[in-house]
C-alpha positions in Angstrom: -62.6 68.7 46.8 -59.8 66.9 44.6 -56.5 68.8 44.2 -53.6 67.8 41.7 -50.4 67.8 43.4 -47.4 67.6 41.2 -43.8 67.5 42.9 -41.6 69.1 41.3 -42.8 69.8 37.8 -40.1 70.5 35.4 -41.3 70.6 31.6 -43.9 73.2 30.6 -45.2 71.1 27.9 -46.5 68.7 30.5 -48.1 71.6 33.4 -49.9 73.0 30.3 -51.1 69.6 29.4 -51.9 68.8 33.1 -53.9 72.0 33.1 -55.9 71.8 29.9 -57.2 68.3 31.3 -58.5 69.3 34.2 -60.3 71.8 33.0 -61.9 69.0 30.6 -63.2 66.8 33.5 -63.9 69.6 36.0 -60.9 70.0 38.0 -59.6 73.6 38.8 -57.2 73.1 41.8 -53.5 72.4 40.9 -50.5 72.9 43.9 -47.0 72.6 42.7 -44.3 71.3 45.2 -41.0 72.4 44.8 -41.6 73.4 40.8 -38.2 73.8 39.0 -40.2 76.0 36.4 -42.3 78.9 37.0 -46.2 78.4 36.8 -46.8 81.2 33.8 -43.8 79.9 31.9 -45.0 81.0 28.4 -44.8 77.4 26.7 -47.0 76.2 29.9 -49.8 78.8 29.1 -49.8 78.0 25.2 -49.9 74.5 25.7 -52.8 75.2 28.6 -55.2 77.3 26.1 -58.0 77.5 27.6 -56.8 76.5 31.1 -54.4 79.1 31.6 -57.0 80.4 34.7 -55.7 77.1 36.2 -52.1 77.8 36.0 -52.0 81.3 37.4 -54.1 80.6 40.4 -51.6 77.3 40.8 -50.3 77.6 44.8 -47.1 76.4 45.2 -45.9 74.7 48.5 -42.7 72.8 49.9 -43.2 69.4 50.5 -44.7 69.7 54.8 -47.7 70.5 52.8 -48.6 66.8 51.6 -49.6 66.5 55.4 -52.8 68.3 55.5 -55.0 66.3 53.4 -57.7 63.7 54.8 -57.0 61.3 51.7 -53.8 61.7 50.0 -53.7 59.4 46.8 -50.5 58.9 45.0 -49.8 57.4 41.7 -47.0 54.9 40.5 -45.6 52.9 37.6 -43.2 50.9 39.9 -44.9 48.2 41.2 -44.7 45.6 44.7 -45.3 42.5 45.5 -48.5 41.5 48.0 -45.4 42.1 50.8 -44.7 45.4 49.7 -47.5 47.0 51.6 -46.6 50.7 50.6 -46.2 50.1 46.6 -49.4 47.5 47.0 -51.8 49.9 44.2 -55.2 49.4 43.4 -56.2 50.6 39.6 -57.9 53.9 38.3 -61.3 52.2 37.8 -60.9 50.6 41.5 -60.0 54.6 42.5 -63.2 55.8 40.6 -65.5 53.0 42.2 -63.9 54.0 45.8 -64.7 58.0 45.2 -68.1 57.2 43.8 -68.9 56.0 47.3 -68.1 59.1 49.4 -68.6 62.6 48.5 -65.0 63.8 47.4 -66.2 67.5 47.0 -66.6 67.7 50.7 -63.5 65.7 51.9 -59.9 67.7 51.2 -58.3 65.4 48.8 -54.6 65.4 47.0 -53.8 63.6 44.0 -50.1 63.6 44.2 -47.9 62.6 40.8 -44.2 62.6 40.5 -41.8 63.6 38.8 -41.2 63.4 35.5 -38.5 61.1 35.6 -38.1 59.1 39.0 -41.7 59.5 40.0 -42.6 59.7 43.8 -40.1 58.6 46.4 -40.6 56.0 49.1 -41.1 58.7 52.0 -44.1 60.6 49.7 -45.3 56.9 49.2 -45.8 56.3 53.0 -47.7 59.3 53.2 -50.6 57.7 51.0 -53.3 56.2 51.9 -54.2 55.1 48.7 -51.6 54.3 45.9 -53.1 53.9 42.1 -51.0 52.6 39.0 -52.4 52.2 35.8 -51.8 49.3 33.4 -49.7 49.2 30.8 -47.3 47.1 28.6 -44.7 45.4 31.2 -42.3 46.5 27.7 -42.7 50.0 28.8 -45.1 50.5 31.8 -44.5 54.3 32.5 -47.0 57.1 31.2 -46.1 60.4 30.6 -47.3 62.7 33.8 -49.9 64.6 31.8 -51.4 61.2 30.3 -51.5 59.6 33.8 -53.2 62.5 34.8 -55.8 62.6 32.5 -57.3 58.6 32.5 -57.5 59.0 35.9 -59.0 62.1 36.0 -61.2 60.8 33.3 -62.5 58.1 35.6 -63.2 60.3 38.1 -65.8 62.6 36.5 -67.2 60.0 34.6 -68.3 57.8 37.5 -69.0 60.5 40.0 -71.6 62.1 37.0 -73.0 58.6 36.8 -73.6 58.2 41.1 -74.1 61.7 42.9 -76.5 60.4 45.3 -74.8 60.0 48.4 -73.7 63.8 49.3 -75.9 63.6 53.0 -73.2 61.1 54.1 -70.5 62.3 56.1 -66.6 60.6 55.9 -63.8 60.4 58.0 -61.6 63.1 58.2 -58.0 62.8 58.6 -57.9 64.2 62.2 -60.4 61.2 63.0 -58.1 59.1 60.5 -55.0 59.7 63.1 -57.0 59.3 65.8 -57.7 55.5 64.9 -54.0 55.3 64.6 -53.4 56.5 67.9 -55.5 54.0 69.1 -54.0 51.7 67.4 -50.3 52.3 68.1 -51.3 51.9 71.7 -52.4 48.4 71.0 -49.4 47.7 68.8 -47.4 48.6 72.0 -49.1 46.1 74.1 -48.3 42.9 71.3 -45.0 40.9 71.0 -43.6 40.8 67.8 -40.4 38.8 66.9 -38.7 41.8 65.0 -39.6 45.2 65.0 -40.1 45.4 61.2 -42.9 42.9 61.6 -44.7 45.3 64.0 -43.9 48.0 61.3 -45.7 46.1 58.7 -48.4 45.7 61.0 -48.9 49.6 61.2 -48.0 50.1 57.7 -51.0 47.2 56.2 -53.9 48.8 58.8 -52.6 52.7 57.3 -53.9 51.7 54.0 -56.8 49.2 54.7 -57.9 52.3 56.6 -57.2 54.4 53.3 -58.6 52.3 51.2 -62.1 51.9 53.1 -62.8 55.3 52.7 -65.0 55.3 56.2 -67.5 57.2 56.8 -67.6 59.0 60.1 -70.2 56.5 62.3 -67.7 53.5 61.4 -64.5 55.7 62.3 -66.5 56.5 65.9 -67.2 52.5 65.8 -64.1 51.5 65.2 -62.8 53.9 68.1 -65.2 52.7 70.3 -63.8 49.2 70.2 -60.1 50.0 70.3 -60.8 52.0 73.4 -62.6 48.8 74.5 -59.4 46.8 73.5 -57.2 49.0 75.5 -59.3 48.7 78.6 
């Protein structure tokens, strides 16, 4: 199941927007992190119409809560180079593809958005596995929350209602997820690097390669099998 994650909403206009479009393509689950409004502010309900089911049942959480997912995808405008490994995004038709291939109504999933006006920060970054930014004019690159929200919630629905064929296959969870980077932190141990940061980067690239491959649970066992191997 898909959850929208917004840190610390601020403008009702833009939570009743948010809510209104997920009803549209499906969506009911909505947690707020450290909102600086409250979820039945009246604009936010008018602005909701139909939706306004959505915004009362909204949970709100501080920000330890961002741990619990198996996938946690964030969204940015602010873009990196191939070297900035964290801010390194793949686009919402890429996302859509990716979720077409698992079956995201059985995984716990978080899509996490920003804030209005600085977006996410680089410690809520590194907690992504997958980061998705969508393309716009390099004149003025930054969407609105509640439009970001709804092209690529949009692409969602639309490609998992065009593939739904794949719900006997099982995914990684992110308890199996950590596992694989216990493993691997072990073997990171064992290698000489020439600076610290490069071993960082190291940990950092195979986080989101892991995120972004969306395994199932027989190529998470796999790939445990041969890091254990590794470590022998």
């Amino acid at each position: 199941m898909i959850e929208l994650i917004l840190i610390e909403p601020e403008s009702p206009e833009n939570l009743g927007s948010i809510a209104r479009v997920m009803k549209n393509f499906a969506f009911s689950k909505l947690t707020l992190i450290n909102p600086k409004i409250k979820k039945d502010n009246e604009k936010a309900l008018i602005v909701a119409k139909h939706a306004k089911d959505i915004l009362r049942k909204a949970k709100i959480e501080n920000f330890s809560y961002l741990k619990k997912f198996d996938y946690l995808i964030g969204t940015t405008a602010i873009l990196g180079t191939d070297y900035n490994i964290p801010r390194n995004p793949i686009s919402p038709e890429q996302l859509s593809e990716k979720l077409s291939e698992v079956n995201y109504k059985r995984l716990n999933m978080g899509i996490l958005i920003g804030r209005e006006g600085t977006g996410l920060k680089n410690d809520e970054i590194n907690l992504c596995d997958i980061l998705v930014t969508i393309p716009a004019s390099i004149k003025y690159p930054t969407l609105n929350i509640s439009h970001a929200a709804s092209i690529i919630l949009y692409k969602i629905f639309k490609k998992f209602e065009e593939n739904s064929s794949i719900s006997h296959i099982k995914f990684a969870t992110k308890k199996e997820k950590e596992i694989i980077m216990q493993y691997l932190d072990k073997i990171l141990g064992k290698i000489e690097f020439a600076t610290k940061e490069r071993k960082i980067t190291q940990r950092r690239v195979w986080k989101r390669v892991f995120g972004k491959a969306m395994l199932t649970k027989r190529e998470a066992f796999t790939i445990m099998g041969l890091f254990r191997k590794l470590l022998k």
